[in-house]
C-alpha positions in Angstrom: 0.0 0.0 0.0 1.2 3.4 -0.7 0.7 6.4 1.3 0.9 10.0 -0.7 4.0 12.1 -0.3 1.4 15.3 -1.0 -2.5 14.8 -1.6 -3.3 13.1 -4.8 0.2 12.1 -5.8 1.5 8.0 -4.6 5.3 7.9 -4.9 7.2 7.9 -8.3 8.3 4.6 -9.2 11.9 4.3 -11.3 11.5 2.8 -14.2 13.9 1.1 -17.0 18.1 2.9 -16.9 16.9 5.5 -14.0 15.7 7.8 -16.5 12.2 7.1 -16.3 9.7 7.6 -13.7 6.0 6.3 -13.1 3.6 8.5 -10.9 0.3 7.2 -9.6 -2.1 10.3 -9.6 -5.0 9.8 -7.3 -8.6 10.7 -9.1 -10.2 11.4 -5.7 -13.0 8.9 -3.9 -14.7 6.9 -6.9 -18.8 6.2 -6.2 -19.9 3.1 -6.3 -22.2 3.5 -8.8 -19.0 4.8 -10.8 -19.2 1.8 -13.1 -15.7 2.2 -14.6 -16.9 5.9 -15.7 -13.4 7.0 -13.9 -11.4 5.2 -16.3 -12.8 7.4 -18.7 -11.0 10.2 -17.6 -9.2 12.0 -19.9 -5.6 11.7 -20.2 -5.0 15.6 -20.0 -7.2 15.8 -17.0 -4.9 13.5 -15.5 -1.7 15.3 -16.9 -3.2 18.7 -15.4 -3.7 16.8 -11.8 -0.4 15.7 -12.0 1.1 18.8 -12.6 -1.1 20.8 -10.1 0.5 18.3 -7.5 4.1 18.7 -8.7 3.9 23.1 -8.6 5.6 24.7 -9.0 7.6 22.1 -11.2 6.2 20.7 -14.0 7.0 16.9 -16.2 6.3 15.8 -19.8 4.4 12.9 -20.1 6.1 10.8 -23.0 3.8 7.7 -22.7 0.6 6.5 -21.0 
């Protein structure tokens, strides 16, 4: 289980030759009666999230 560094954001995860990172971005408390309708959220929404989290720096997203 991961506990966020900051609200919204789960630890970054190193990924292949330590050049790489993977971030969890939380989507907040998901309804029950959700019905997978979060996993519709747009990737830019979740870009913008990350982002917000990471103020006053920034990251490129290269692939999702």
């Amino acid at each position: 289980m991961h506990h966020p560094v900051q609200p919204g954001l789960h630890p970054a995860h190193p990924r292949e030759g330590g050049f790489l990172v993977r971030v969890y971005v939380d989507l907040g408390q998901v309804p029950e009666d959700d019905n997978g309708n979060i996993r519709k959220t747009p990737v830019e929404e979740i870009i913008r999230r990350g982002n917000a989290i990471f103020a006053p720096y920034s990251f490129d997203v290269l692939e999702v």
